[in-house]
Each structure stands twice: as C-alpha cells, then as structure tokens.
C-alpha positions in Angstrom: 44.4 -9.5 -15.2 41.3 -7.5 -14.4 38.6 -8.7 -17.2 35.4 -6.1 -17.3 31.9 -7.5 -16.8 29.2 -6.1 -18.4 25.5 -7.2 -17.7 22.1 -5.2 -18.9 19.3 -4.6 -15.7 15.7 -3.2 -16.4 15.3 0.0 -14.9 11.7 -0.4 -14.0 11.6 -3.6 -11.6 15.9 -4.5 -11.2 15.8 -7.8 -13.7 19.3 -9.1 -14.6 20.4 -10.0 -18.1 24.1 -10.9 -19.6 22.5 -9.2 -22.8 20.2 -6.4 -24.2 16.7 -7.5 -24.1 13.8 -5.0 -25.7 11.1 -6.7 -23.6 12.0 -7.2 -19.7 10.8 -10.6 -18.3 10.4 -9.5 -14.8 7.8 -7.0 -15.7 7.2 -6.9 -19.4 7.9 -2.9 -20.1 10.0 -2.0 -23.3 13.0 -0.5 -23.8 14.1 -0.1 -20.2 17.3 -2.6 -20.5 20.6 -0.2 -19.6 24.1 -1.3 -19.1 25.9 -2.1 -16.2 29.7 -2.8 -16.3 31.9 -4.1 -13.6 35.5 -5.3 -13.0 36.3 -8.1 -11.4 39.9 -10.4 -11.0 41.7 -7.7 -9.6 42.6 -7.1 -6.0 40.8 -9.0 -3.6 37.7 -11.3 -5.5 34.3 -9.6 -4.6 31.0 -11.0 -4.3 31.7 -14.2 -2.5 29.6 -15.4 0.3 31.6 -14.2 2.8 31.9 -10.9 1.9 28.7 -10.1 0.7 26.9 -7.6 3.4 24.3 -10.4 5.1 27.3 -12.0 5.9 29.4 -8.8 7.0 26.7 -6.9 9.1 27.4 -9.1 12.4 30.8 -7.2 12.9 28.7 -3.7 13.0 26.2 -5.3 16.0 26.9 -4.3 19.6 25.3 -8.4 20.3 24.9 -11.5 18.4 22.4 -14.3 19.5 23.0 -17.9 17.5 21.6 -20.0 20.0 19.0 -22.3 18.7 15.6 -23.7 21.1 12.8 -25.7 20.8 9.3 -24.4 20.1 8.0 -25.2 23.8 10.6 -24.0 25.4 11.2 -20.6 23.6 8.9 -18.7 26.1 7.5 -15.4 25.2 9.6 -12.5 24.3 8.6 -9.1 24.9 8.4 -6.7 22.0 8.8 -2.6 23.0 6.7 -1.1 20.8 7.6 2.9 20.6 4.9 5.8 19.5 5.3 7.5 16.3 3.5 10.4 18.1 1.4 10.0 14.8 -2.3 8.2 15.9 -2.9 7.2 12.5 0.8 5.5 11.6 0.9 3.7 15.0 -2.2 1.8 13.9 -0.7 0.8 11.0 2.1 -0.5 12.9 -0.1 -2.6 15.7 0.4 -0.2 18.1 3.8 1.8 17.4 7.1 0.9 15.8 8.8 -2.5 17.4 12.1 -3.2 18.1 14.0 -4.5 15.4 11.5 -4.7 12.8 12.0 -3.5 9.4 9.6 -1.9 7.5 9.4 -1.5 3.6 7.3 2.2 2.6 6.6 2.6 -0.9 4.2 4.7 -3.3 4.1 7.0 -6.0 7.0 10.0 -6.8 5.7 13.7 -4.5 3.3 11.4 -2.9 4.7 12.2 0.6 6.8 9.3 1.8 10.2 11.2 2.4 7.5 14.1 4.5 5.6 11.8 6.4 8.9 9.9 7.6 10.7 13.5 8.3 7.3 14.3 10.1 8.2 10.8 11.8 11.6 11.5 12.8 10.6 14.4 14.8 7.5 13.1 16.7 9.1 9.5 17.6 9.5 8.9 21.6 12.9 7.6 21.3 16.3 9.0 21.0 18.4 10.4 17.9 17.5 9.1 14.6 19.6 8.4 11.6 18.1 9.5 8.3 20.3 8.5 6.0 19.7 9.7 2.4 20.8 8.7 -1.1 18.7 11.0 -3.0 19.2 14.4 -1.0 21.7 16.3 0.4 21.5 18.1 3.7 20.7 21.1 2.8 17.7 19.9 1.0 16.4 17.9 4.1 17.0 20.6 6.1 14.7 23.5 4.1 12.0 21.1 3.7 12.1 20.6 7.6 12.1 24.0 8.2 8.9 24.1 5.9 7.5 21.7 8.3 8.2 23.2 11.1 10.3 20.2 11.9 13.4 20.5 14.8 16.3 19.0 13.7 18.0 18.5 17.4 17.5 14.7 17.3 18.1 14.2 13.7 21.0 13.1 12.4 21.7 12.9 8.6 23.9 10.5 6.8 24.0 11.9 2.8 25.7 8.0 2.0 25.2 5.6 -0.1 27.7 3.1 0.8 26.6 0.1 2.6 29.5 -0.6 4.6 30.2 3.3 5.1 26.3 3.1 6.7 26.7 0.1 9.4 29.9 1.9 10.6 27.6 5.4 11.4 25.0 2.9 13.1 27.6 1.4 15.3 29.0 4.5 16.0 25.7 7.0 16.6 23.8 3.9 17.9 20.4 5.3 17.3 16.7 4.5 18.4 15.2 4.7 14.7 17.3 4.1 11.3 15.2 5.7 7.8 16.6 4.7 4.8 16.0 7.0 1.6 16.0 5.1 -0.7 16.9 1.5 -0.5 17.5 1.8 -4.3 20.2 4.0 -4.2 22.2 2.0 -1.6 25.1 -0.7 -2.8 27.5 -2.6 -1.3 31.3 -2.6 -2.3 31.3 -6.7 -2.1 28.5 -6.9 -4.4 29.1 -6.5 -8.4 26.0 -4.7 -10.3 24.8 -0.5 -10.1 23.1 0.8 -6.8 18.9 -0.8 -7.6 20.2 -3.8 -9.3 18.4 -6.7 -8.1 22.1 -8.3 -6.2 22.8 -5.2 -4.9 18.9 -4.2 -3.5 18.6 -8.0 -2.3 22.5 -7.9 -0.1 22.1 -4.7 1.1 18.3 -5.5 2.2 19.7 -8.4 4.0 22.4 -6.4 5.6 20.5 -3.8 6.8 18.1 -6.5 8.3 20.5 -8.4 10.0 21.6 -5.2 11.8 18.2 -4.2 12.9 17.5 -8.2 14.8 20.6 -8.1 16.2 20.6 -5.1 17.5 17.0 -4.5 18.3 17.2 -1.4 15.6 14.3 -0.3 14.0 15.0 0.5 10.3 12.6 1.8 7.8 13.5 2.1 4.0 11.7 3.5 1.5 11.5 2.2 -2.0 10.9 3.3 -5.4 7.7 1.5 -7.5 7.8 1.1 -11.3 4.6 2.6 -13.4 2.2 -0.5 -12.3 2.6 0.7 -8.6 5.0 -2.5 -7.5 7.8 -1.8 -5.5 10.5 -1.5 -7.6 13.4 -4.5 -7.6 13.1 -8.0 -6.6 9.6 -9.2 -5.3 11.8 -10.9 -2.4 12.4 -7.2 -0.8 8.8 -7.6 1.0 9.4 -11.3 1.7 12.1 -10.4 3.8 10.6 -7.1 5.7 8.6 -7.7 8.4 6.1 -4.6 7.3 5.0 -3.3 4.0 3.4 0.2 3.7 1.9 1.4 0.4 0.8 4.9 -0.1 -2.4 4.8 -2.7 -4.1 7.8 -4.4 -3.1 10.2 -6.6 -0.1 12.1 -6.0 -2.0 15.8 -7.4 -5.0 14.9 -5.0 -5.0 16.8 -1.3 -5.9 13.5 0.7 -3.6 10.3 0.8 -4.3 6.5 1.6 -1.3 4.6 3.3 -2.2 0.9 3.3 -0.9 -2.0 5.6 0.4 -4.2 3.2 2.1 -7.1 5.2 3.1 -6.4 9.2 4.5 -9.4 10.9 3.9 -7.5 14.1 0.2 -6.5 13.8 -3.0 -6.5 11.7 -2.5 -6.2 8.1 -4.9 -4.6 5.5 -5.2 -1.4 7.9 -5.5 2.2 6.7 -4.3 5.9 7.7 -5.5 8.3 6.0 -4.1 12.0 5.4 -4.2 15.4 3.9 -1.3 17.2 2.1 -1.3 20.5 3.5 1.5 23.4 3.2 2.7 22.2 6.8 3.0 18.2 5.3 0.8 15.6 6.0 -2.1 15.6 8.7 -4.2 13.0 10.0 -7.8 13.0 8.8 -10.3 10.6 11.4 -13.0 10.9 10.0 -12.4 8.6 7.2 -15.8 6.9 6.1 -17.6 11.0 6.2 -14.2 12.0 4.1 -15.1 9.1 1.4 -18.8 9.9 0.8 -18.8 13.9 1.4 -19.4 16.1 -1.2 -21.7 13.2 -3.0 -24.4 14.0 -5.6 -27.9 13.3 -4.4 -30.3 12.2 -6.8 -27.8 11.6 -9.5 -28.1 8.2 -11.6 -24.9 6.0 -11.3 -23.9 6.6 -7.6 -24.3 4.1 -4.9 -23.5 4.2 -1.5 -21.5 0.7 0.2 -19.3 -0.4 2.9 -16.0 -2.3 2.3 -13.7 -3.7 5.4 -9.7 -2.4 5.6 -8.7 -4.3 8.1 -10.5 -4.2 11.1 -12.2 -0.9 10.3 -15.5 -0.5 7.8 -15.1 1.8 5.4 -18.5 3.4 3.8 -17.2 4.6 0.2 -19.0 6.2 -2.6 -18.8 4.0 -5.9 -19.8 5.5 -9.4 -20.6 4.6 -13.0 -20.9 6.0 -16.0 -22.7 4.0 -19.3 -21.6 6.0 -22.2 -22.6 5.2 -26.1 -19.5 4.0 -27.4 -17.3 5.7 -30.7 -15.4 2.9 -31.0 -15.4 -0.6 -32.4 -15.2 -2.6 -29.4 -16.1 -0.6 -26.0 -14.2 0.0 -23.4 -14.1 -0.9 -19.9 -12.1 1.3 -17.1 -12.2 0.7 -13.5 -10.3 2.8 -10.8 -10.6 1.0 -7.5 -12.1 -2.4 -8.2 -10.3 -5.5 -9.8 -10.5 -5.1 -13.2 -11.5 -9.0 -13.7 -13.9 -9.0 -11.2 -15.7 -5.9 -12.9 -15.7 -7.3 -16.2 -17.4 -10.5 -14.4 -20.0 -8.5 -12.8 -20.8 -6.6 -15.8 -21.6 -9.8 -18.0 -24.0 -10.6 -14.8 -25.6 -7.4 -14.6 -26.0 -7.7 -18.7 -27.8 -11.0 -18.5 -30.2 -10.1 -15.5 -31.0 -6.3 -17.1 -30.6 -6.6 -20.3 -28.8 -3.1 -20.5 -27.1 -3.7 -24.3 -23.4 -2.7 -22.6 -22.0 -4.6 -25.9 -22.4 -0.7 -27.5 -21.5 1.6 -24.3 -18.2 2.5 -22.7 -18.8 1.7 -18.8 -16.2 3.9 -16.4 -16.1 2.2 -12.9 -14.6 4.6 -10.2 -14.6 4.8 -6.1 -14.0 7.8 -4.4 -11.2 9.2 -2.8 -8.2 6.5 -4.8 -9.0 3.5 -2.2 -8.7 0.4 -4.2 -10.8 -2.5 -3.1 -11.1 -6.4 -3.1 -14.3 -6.5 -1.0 -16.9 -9.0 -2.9 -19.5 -7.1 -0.7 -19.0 -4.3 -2.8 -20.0 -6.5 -5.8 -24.4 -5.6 -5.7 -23.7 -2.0 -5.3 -21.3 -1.8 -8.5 -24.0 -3.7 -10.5 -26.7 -1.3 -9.4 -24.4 1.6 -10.0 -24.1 0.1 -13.6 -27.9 -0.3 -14.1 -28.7 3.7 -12.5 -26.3 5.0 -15.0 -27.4 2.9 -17.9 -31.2 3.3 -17.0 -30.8 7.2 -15.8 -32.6 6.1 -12.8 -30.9 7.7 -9.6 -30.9 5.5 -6.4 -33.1 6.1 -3.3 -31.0 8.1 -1.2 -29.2 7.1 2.0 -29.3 3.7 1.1 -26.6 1.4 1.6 -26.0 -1.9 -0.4 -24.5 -4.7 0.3 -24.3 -8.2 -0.7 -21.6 -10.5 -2.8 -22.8 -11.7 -6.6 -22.6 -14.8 -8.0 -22.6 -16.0 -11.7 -26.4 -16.7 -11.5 -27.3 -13.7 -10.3 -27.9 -14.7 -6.5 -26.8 -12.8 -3.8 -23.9 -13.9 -1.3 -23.9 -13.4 2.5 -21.4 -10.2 4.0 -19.1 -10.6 6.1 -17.7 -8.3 9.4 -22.1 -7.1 8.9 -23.0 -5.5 11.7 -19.4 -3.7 11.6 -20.8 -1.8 8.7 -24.1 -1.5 9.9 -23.1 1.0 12.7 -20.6 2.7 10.3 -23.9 3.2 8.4 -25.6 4.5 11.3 -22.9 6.9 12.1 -22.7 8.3 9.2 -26.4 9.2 9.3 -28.0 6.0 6.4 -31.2 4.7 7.3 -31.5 2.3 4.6 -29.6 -1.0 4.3 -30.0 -3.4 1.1 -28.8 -6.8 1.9 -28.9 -10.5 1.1 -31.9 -12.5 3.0 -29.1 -14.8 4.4 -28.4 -12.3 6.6 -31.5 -11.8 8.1 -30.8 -13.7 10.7 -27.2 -11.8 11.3 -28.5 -9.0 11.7 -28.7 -6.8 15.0 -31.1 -3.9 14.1 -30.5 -0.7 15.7 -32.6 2.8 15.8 -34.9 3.7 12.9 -32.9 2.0 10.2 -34.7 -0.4 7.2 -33.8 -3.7 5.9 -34.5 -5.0 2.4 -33.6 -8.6 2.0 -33.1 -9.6 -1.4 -32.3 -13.0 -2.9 -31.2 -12.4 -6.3 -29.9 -8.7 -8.4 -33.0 -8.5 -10.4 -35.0 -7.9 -7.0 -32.7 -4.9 -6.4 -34.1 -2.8 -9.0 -38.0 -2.9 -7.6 -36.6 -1.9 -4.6 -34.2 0.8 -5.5 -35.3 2.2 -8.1 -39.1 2.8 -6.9 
C-alpha cells in the first residue's frame, strides 16, 4: 500500500526536517520551514542507490573511463580550453572554459547571471549550446535575446525540468556548452523531496557532473543564494564543482563585480568587472580608475589603498563616517570589510587616538560593492576613521598601506611593488607604508615614500 511521506525543507538554504521547525539549523532564518509530501511503496521503490541520477547518468555518456593508475604513471592530460569570446570571463576561467568542468554561477535576483550567460551562449567558439531553463519559457529567452541583440542560430532551448528528460536531450543534441537555469528548479524522478530540496539539488548535481567528465561536456549552472549572499542549498554543491563564480554588488547599481570563488582549473580570487547597459553587460578594463573616480578631494574620511584580487591590484576608495550617536549603544556598519576585523581595528585606532568612538556611530564603506579580506587595507581604514572623527581631510594622492596589529605596529604588505605600479598608473605620487618594507621596495619616477612603524606616526604625516 502506497503510504505518503511528508518532510518540512527551509526555503532559504534546502535544510531537511521530518517536522516543522520555526528556526532553520542550516542557516538560522525564521519561519521559512514549508511542507513537502511524497509517496513512496508503490510501483517500483525510488531513491535507492542505484537509481538515484549519479548512478544513472553513465547510460546518457557517449564513453565511460573506469580504469584506475598510479600517480607516476598517469602522465599529463591535455585540457582544451574554449574562449567565451568575453576577455573578462575567460580570465576568470584561467584562460577559457575547459572541457568537462562544471561551474557553479551565483549572485543576487536582476543581477545579470541568466544575461551574461545568454551573452555567453552567443560569443562561445564552439558548437550549439543547450540552455536549458526551469525558470523561463522560450518565448521569454527569446525577447530578452532579441534585446541583446543576441542570434539564436546556435542556441538551443530545453524549457525542462526533469533530470532524466535533460540527459536524454544531451545525448541526443550532443552539444559543446550545457547552461543550466537554475539548478534549483531541477529534480530527479528517483529522488523523493520538491525540486531545491537539499536530496534533490545534491543527486541531480552529481548527475549532471558525472555527464560533463565523461563526456568532456562543459556544464554551467546557475544557482539561487538566500538573503546572506550563500548559495542557496547544501554547502556540498561548491565542493563538488570544479569553479564557483559569485556576482557581488548591488543589483540597482550600473557596474557589477563577478568574483572567482573556487576554479580547479585556474587562479582563484580573480575579478571581471562590468556595466549593465540597455544592450546587457559590457566589460569595463579599466578597473582600479573605475573604483577611485568620481572621489572627493579634500574631504575628511576618504583614503586612498590597494587591495590584491587574485593576481591583479586593485586601488579602491575606502570611506568613513564618525557620527554622534542617538542611541544607547552605537552602531557599527561596514560594507566591504569583515565586520570582526573592523570592530578590531576600531578598538586600535580608539586606544592610539583617543577619538571617544564609545559615543559615535562609525559607517565603514568601499567603493564600487567589492568586498575585501586584504589586512593591507587595515592602516588606511584606521586613518579613514581618525579623518572623519577629527574633520581632518588626508593629503591628496596618497596611498596607504600597511597591516595593523593589536599594539598598534604596522605589518609588512604583501604582492608591494604590484600595487606600487597600479599606484603609479593611476597617477599617486605618494605611498604610506610600513618601514619593513623599505627594503622591498623598487622606487620608480617621482613617487614619495613614508615609512612608518606604528599608526600614531600616520597622523603627523597625513594630516600635516
């Protein structure tokens, strides 16, 4: 007798529950438990091993290697890497799109993923490509093509959302380049649980990967993210990819960041960035004049520093703002840096200034969305902290650079003379740096060093 099954899933990140929770586990949001109800003992009995689709996907491949080697005798396999016929995405990609890989692109709702992968489709070197969709129907994809200005001879769309239904149209076209929309939406007859669940996501994921080895098939799937920004589902989905793309900025903002995440075949940490325009997404080179242009000169709170993405230096604008507070206990918002970190650098640039933040709300933001880790950004954050508080603008073109530690001293940089000819580019005569890098340091042209030793030497030289 068929017996109904009936579990509860988050709808933010895919977590699992045989009952109604208010508070997911997986990612702590409220009230985003919904039911899911499935039949099984009836027919033939699903989810099994054997059936599930990592197991299946091997009768859809036109070849099937299992043989196993050792390490010294493997030799060196060759990799063909295809253009995008997009500068800025093969970078991100090491050089183009390799066979076989499978890459995870996520970011934002209207931030441009399902453009800049229609944009994609029609400027790749290879054959047909299969975009399959779960979200749109034809007719959509095709009037925002036409929008564009995108030829649809080479496209092929597959409005499915059926796993199995999907590997049959790859045997069968046998494409150059597979695009999933969205990998959310897929499921798998095999598999019990709602299209996004985290059994279905996870199976199908597999599936889809075992396809693309096998076959040397390049897949790309795009997946939804829950309010924090992750990729929505289980964390395992980028385990298994071999790249992971993030778009970063704000989706209402002209200009977007797309971030290397993970790429088995390349550099990760690398960035593209772009501008949405009425003709979809173009590539924007110059990236460091893009970050810092439009900057306020003489203005307290603004200071100029480099960060490395990758392989590339990046010169970015960061900017506070020290506000009296109306509240009981103030507040402290960031928008690019680590919130911890801030809050660490704050108490430092509190003990060595005495700036009384304990009664103003401090706003931490970088230009342009880009999010950063860099600790060499840490002495121009404090400085930015200490112009704002003071009303004391910084010297202009000057860049600062240096990492902070509890006591105040000042860290060596990393990648320097990277940044230093970014800095030079870009016009910046003055450099601010730790004296451990004195000796580091290849000086070029007309451009000053100050070596400092600790942040309270920063403000006789910046602020003079």
């Amino acid at each position: 007798m068929a017996k109904k099954n009936v579990t509860f899933f988050c709808k933010e990140c895919g977590y699992e529950s045989t009952g109604w929770m208010g508070k997911c586990p997986g990612c702590g949001s409220f009230n985003t438990f919904t039911e899911s109800t499935s039949v099984t003992g009836s027919g033939k009995p699903s989810n099994t091993k054997s059936d599930s689709p990592a197991f299946k996907a091997s009768s859809y491949s036109w070849t099937d290697r299992r043989e196993t080697v050792r390490l010294n005798e493997a030799g060196k396999e060759d990799y063909v890497r295809l253009s995008t016929g997009i500068d800025q995405l093969d970078v991100l990609f090491g050089g183009g799109i390799t066979d076989g890989s499978v890459t995870l692109l996520g970011g934002e709702p209207g931030i441009g993923k399902s453009t800049i992968l229609l944009q994609l489709a029609n400027s790749f070197e290879g054959g047909d490509i299969l975009y399959v969709s779960g979200e749109e129907s034809p007719a959509q994809i095709k009037m925002r093509a036409d929008r564009l200005n995108v030829s649809g001879e080479r496209i092929i769309i597959c409005a499915q959302t059926c796993f199995e239904v999907i590997a049959e149209e790859l045997s069968k076209t046998k494409p150059s380049l597979c695009i999933i929309d969205s990998i959310q939406t897929l499921y798998s007859e095999s598999v019990n649980g709602t299209p996004g669940s985290v059994s279905q996501a996870r199976e199908v994921t597999a599936g889809l990967i075992r396809i693309a080895k096998t076959n040397g098939l390049p897949i790309i799937l795009v997946g939804h993210v829950t309010k924090d920004g992750a990729i929505a589902g289980p964390k395992t989905l980028e385990h298994m990819v071999d790249t992971v793309l993030y778009f970063e900025g704000d989706n209402t903002d002209a200009y977007r960041i797309l971030r290397s995440v993970k790429n088995r075949f390349g550099r990760s940490g690398e960035l593209a960035f772009f501008e949405m325009t009425q003709q979809g997404l173009r590539s924007v080179d110059s990236s460091s004049a893009l970050l810092i242009s439009g900057r306020p000169l003489e203005a307290p709170g603004s200071a100029i520093t480099s960060a490395m993405e990758g392989a590339r230096a990046l010169t970015i604008e960061i900017q506070a703002l020290a506000a009296d507070t109306c509240y009981g206990t103030p507040q402290r918002m960031t928008s690019g840096p680590d919130r911890s970190r801030t809050s660490m650098l704050l108490a430092v640039a509190e003990q060595q200034f005495k700036l009384n933040l304990n009664t103003k709300d401090v706003f931490i933001n970088v230009i342009g969305g880009l999010r950063i880790t860099d600790p060499a950004c840490d002495l121009a954050l404090i400085v930015a902290v200490v112009s704002s508080a003071r009303g004391l603008p910084i010297n202009p073109d000057t860049m600062i650079l240096g990492e902070v530690g509890l006591t105040g001293e000042l860290r060596p940089v990393s990648s320097l003379n990277l940044r230093i000819e970014e800095a030079g580019r870009l016009g910046i005569r003055n450099i601010v740096l730790p004296s451990s890098c004195k000796n580091a340091v290849k000086k070029t042209g007309d451009m000053e060093f100050f070596f400092l030793d600790n942040v309270s030497e920063a403000a006789d030289v910046l602020f003079s």
